[in-house]
C-alpha positions as CSV (number, residue, x, y, z in Angstrom):
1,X,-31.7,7.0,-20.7
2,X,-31.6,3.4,-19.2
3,X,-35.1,2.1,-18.7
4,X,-36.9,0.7,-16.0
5,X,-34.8,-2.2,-14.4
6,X,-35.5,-4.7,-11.4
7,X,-33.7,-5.9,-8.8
8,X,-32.4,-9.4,-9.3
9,X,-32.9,-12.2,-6.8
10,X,-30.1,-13.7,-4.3
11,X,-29.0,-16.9,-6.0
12,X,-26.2,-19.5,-5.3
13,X,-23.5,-20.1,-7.7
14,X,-20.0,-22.7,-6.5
15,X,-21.7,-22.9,-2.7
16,X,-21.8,-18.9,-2.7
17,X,-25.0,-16.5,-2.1
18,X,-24.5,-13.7,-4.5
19,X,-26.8,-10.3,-4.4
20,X,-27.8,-9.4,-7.6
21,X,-29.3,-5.8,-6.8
22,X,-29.0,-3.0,-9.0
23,X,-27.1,0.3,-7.9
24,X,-27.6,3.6,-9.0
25,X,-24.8,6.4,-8.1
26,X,-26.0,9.8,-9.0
27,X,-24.1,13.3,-9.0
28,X,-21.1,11.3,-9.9
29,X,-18.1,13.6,-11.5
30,X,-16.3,10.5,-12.8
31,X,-12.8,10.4,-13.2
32,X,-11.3,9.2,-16.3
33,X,-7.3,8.0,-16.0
34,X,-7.0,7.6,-19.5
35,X,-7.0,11.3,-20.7
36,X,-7.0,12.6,-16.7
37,X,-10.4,14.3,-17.2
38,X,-13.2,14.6,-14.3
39,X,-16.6,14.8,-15.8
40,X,-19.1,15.9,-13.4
41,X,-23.2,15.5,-12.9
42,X,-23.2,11.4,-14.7
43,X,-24.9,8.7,-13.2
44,X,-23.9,5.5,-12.8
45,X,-25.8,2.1,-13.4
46,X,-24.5,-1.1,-11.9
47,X,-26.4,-4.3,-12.3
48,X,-24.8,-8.2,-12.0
49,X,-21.5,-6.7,-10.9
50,X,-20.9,-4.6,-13.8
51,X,-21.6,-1.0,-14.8
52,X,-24.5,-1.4,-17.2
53,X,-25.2,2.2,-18.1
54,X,-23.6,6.2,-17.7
55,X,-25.9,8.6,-18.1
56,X,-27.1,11.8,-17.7
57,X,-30.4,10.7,-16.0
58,X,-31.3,7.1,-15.0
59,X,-34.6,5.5,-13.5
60,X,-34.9,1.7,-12.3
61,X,-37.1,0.2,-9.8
62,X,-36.4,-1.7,-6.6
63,X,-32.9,0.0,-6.8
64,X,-30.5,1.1,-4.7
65,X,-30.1,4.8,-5.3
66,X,-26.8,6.4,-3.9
67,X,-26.1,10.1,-4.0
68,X,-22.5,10.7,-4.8
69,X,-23.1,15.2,-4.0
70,X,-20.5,15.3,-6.6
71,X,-17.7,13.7,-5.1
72,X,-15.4,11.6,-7.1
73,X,-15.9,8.4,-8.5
74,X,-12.9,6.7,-10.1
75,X,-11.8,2.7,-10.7
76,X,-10.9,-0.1,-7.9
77,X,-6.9,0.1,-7.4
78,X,-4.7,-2.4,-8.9
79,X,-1.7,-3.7,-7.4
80,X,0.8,-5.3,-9.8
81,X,2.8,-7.2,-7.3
82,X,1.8,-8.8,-4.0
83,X,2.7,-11.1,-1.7
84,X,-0.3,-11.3,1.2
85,X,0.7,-14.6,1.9
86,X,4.4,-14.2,2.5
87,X,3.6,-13.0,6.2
88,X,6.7,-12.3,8.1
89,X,9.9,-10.8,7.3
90,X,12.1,-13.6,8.2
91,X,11.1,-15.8,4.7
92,X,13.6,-18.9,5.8
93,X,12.0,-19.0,8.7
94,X,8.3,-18.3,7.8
95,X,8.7,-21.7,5.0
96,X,8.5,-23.8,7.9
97,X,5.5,-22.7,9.5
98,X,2.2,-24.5,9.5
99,X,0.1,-23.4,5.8
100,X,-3.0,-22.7,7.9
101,X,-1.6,-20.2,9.8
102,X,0.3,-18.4,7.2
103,X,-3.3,-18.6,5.0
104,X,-5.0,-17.1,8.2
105,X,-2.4,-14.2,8.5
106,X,-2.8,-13.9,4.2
107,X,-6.5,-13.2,4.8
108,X,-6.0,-10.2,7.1
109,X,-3.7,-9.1,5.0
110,X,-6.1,-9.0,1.5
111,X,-8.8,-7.4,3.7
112,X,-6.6,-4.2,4.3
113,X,-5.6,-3.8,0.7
114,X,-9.3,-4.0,0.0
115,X,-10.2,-1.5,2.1
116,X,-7.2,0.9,1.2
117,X,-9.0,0.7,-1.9
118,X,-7.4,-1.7,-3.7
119,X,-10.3,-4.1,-5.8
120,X,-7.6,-6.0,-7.8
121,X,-4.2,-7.4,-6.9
122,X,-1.7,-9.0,-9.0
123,X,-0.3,-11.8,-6.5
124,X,4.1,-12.4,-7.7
125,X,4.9,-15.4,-5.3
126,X,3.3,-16.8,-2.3
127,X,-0.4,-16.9,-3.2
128,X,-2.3,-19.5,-5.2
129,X,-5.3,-21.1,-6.4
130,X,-7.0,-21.8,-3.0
131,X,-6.3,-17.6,-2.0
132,X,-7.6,-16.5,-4.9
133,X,-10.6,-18.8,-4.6
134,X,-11.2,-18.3,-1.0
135,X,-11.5,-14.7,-2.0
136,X,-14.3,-15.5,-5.2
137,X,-16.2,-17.4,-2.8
138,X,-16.5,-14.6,0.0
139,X,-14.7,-17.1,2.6
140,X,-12.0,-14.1,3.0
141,X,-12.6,-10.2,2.0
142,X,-10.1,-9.2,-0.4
143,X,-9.4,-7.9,-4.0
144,X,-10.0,-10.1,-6.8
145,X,-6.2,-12.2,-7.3
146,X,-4.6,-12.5,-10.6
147,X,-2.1,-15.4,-9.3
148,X,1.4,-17.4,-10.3
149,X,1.5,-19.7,-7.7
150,X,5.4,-21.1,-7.1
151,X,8.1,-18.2,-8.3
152,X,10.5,-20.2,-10.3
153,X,13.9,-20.2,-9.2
154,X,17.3,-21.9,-9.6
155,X,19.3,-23.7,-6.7
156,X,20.8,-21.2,-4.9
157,X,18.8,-18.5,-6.3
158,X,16.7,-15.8,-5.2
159,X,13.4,-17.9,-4.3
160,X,15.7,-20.6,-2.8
161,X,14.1,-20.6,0.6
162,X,15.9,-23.5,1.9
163,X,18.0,-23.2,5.5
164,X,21.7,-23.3,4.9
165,X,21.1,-27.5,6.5
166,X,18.5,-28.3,4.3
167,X,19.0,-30.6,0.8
168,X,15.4,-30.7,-0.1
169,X,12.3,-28.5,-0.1
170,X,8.7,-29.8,1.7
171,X,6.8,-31.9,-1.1
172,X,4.1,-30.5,-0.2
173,X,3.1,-27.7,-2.4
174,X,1.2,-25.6,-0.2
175,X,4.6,-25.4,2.1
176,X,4.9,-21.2,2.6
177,X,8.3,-21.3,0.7
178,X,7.2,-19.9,-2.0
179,X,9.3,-20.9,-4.6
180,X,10.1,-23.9,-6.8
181,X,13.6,-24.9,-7.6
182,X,14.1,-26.2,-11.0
183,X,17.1,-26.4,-12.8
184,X,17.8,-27.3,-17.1
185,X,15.8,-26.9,-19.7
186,X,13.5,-29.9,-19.0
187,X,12.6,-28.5,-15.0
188,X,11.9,-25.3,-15.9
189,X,9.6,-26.8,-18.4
190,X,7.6,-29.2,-16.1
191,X,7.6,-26.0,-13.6
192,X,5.6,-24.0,-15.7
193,X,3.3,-26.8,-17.1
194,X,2.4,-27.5,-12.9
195,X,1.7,-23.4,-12.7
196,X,0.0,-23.7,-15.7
197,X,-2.4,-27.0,-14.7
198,X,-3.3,-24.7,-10.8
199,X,-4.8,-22.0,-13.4
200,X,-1.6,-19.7,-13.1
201,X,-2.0,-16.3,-14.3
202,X,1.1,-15.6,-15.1
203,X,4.4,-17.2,-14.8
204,X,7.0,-15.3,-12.1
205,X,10.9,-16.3,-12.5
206,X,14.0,-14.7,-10.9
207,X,16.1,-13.0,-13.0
208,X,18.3,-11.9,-10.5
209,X,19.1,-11.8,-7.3
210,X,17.2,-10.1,-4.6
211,X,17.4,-7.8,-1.4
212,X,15.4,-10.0,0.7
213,X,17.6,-13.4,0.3
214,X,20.5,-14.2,2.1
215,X,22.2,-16.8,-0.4
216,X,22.7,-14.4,-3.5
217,X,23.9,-11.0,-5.1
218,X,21.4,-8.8,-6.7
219,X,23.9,-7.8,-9.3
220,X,23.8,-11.6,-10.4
221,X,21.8,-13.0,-13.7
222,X,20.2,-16.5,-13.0
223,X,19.2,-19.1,-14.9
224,X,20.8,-19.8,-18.5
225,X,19.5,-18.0,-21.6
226,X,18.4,-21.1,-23.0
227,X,15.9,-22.0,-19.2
228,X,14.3,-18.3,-20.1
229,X,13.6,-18.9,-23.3
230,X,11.9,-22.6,-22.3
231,X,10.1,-20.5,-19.5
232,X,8.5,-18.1,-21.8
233,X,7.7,-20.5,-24.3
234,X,5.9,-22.5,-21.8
235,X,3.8,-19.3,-20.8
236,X,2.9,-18.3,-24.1
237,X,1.5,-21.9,-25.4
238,X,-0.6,-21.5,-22.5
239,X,-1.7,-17.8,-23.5
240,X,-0.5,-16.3,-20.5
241,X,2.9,-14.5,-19.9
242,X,6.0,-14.4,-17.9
243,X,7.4,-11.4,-14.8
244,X,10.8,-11.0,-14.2
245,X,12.2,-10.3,-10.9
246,X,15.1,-8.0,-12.2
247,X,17.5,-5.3,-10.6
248,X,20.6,-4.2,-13.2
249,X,20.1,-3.8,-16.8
250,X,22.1,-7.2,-17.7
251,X,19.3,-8.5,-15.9
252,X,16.7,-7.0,-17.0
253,X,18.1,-7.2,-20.4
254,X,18.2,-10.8,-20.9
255,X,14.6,-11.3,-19.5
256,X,13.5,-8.8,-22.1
257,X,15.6,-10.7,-25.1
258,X,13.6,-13.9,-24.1
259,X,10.2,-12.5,-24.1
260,X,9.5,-11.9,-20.4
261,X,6.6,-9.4,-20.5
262,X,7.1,-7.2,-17.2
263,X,10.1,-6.5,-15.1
264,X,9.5,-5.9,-11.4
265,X,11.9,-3.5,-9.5
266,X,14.6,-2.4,-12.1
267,X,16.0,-0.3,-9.5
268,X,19.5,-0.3,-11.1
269,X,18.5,0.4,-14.8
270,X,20.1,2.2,-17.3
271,X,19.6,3.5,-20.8
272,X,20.6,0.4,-22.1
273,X,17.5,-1.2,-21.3
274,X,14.8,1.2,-22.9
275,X,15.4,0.4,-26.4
276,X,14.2,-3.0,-25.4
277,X,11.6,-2.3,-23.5
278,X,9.9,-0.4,-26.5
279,X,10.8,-3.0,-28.7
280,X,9.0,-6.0,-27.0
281,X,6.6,-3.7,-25.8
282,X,7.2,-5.0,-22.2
283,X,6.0,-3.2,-18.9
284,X,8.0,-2.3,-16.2
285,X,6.7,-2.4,-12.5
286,X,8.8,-0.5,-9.8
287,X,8.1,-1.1,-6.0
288,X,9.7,1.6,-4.1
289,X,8.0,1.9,-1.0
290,X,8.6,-1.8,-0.3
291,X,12.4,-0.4,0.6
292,X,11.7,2.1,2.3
293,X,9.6,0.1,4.4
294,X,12.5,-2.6,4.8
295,X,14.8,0.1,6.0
296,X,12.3,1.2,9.1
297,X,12.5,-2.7,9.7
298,X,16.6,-2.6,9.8
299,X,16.5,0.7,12.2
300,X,14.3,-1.6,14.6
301,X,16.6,-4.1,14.0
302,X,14.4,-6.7,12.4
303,X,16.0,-7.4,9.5
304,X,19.3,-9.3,8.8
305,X,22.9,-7.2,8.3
306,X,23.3,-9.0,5.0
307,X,19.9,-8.0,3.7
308,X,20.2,-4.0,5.0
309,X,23.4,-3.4,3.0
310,X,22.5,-4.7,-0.3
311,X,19.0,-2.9,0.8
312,X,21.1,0.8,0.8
313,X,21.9,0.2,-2.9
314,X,18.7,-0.1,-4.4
315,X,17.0,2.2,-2.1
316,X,19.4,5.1,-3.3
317,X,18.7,4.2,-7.4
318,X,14.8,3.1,-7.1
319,X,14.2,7.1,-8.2
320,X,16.4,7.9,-10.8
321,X,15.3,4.3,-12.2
322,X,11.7,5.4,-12.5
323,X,12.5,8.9,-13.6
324,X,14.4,7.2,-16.5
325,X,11.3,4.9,-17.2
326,X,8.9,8.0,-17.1
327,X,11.2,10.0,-19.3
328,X,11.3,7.6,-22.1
329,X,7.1,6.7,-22.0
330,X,7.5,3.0,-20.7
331,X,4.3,1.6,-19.8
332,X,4.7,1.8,-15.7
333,X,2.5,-0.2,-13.8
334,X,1.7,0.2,-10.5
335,X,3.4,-2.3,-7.4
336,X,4.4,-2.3,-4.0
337,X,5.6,-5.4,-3.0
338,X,5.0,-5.2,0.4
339,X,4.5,-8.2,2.7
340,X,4.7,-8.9,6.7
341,X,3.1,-6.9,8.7
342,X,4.1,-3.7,6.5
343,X,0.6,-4.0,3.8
344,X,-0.4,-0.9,6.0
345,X,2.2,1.3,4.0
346,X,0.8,0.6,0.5
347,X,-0.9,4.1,-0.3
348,X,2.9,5.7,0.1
349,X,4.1,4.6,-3.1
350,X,1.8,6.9,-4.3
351,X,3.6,9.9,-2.4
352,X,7.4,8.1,-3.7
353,X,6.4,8.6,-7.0
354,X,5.1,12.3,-7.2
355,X,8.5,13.1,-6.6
356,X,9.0,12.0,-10.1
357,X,6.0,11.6,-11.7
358,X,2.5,13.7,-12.4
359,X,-0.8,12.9,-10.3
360,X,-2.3,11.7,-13.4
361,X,0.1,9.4,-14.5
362,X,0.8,7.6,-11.2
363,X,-2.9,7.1,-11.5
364,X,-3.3,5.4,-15.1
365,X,-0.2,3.0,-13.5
366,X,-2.8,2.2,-11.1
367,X,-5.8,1.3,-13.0
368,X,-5.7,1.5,-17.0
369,X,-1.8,0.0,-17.4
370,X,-2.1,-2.4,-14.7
371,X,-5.1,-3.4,-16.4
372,X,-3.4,-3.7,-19.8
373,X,-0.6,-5.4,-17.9
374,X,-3.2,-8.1,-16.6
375,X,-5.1,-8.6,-19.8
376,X,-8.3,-6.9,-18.9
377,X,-8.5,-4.2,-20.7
378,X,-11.9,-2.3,-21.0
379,X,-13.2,-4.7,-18.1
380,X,-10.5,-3.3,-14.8
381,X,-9.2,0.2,-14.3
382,X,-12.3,2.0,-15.6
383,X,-15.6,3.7,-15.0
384,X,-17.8,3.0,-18.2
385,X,-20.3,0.6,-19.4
386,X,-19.4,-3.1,-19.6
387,X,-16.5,-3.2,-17.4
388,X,-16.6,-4.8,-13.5
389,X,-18.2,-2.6,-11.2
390,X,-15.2,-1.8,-9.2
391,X,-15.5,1.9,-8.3
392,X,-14.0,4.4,-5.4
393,X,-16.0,6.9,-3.8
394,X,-13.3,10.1,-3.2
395,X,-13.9,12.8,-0.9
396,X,-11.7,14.7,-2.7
397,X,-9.2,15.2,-6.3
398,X,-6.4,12.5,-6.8
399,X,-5.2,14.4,-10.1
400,X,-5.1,17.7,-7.8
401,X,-3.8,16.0,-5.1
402,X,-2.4,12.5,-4.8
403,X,-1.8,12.5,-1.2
404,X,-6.1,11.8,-1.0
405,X,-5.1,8.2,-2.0
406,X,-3.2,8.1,1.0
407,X,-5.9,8.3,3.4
408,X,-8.2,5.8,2.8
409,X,-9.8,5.7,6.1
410,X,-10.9,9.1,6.2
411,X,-11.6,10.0,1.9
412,X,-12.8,6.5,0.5
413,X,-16.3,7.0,1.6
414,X,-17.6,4.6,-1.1
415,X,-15.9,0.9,-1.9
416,X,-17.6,-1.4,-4.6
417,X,-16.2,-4.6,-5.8
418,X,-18.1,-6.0,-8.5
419,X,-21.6,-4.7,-7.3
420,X,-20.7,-5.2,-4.0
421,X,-20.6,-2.3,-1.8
422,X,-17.5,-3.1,0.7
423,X,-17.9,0.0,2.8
424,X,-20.2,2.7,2.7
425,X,-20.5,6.5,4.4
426,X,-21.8,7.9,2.6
């Protein structure tokens, strides 16, 4: 049983006031994703924004006691790929508006994943350095951001933002486009050395084409087996890894060849590709919902003809895709890829992929593989000692009944991110 413990003073750290109080949670039946278990009657000890103790019984003075009544307590969310900063649907368009409105829009948008339960997001294009630290410092409400700044693409390619008139992107690098063209061996190197020097994450490059982008087909490859191979080689001297915006298994295939660690989408997949997802031990990260979501946009006429009918093709295949993936035990992290004003439909990929998946597993995607995908392992995606206090508070069973996820409003009656309760009705 955890001793007596005090409650820490507020002290500054980077120009930030940080409460250092210790939290007790007791009653707690904490749920495990890693073997699905609940286990009921624990207590919970946070102090200095991680969980310090789980025990039966705990005592601490000056603390914060909460009493769970035996609801569920289970990890922060983790979204594998993000785009709160690309903040209208019309991308071509939204690269020439001003940066401080699109950061503005971005900072609503990181506030409603937060509160849908979502403590940690996975930013894939769009987001940067200055999000992801106006987020640490409290200045927006938001998950914690695992960030790639500028998604590398080749002229013409998928995150080619450029008007049809235009030669030339802005210089500036906070322009919204949100990708960097670079073409031969030696750009695609100094791209990832610039991602790398803004304290990149991870390193995102198109594969492929994509649904959203008016100048390419999503059945195409892009850049040249020898670019990838400079790509991930950049990312790996720098310790951090490479995601690959991939549809068709030639695609997908190549990116996995190279060493690309996680392919987003893979909504045309075949068998040909799980063979090579074992053998590089590679994730794979559908985003189904963000489809379905684009086709309510085309019915209300929002969204350009060319877009809608290469939209029908990969909104028919996103299922069988992950079925395939599930079937043949890839690591499936969770994503949603959502952006504009259609964040508010992130807890339904949760519903898309019970029609394929188990309660349970859908869950790990969410918190113990998206962890492993980020790196954090033991420290995201978990309820035990040592790793960030990041917990839900669940008015209900998500491995009885997913849908609870879906409801955040009314069955998250408890949000903590890193020892900081975000809501609380309990």
């Amino acid at each position: 049983m955890l001793g007596p413990v005090r409650c820490q003073p507020i002290t500054a750290r980077n120009g930030r006031l940080e409460e250092m109080q210790t939290v007790i949670f007791r009653n707690a039946s904490i749920l495990n994703p890693a073997d699905a278990t609940i286990v009921p009657d624990q207590t919970i000890v946070v102090e200095s924004g991680r969980i310090a103790d789980i025990a039966s019984s705990a005592t601490a003075h000056d603390a914060l006691t909460i009493d769970v009544a035996g609801k569920t307590v289970m990890p922060g969310l983790i979204d594998c790929h993000t785009h709160p900063a690309v903040v209208d649907i019309d991308v071509t368009a939204m690269a020439e508006w001003p940066a401080s409105y699109v950061t503005a829009l971005a900072g609503r948008a990181l506030r409603g994943m937060l509160y849908r339960g979502f403590t940690t997001i996975r930013d894939v294009g769009g987001g940067d350095f200055g999000l992801a630290r106006a987020v640490e410092e409290g200045v927006f409400t938001g998950p914690r951001i695992f960030y790639g700044g500028k998604q590398l693409t080749q002229t013409g390619g998928a995150g080619d933002w450029r008007a049809p008139g235009r030669s030339v992107y802005d210089d500036n690098y906070h322009s919204p486009a949100f990708g960097v063209i670079c073409d031969g061996v030696p750009e695609v190197r100094r791209a990832v050395r610039e991602e790398v020097r803004r304290g990149a994450h991870h390193i995102k490059v198109y594969l492929s084409g994509a649904v959203d982008s008016a100048s390419d087909r999503i059945d195409s490859t892009q850049f040249s087996i020898e670019e990838l191979r400079a790509i991930v080689e950049e990312a790996n001297a720098a310790n951090i890894y490479v995601a690959g915006h991939a549809y068709t298994s030639r695609a997908i295939n190549r990116g996995l060849e190279c060493g690309v660690r996680s392919i987003e989408h893979g909504n045309l997949m075949d068998e040909s590709s799980i063979p090579l997802f074992h053998h590089h031990n590679a994730f794979y990260v559908p985003t189904i919902v963000t489809y379905h979501a684009l086709a309510g946009a085309a019915r209300e006429g929002r969204v350009h003809a060319d877009v809608e009918m290469k939209l029908q093709d990969v909104l028919e295949k996103a299922m069988t895709a992950l079925e395939l993936a599930h079937r043949s035990g890839l690591r499936i992290a969770f994503g949603t890829d959502l952006f504009a004003d259609l964040h508010d439909q992130q807890p339904q990929e949760f519903v898309l992929r019970s029609e394929v998946q188990p309660a349970a597993a859908i869950i790990r995607s969410a918190t113990t593989t998206a962890a492993e995908l980020l790196e954090r392992t033991g420290e995201l995606g978990v309820v035990a000692p040592g790793a960030y206090a990041d917990l839900l508070v669940v008015d209900g069973n998500p491995l009885e009944d997913i849908r609870v996820l879906t409801k955040p409003d009314a069955s998250l009656k408890l949000i903590m991110k890193q020892g900081s309760i975000v809501k609380n009705e309990l």
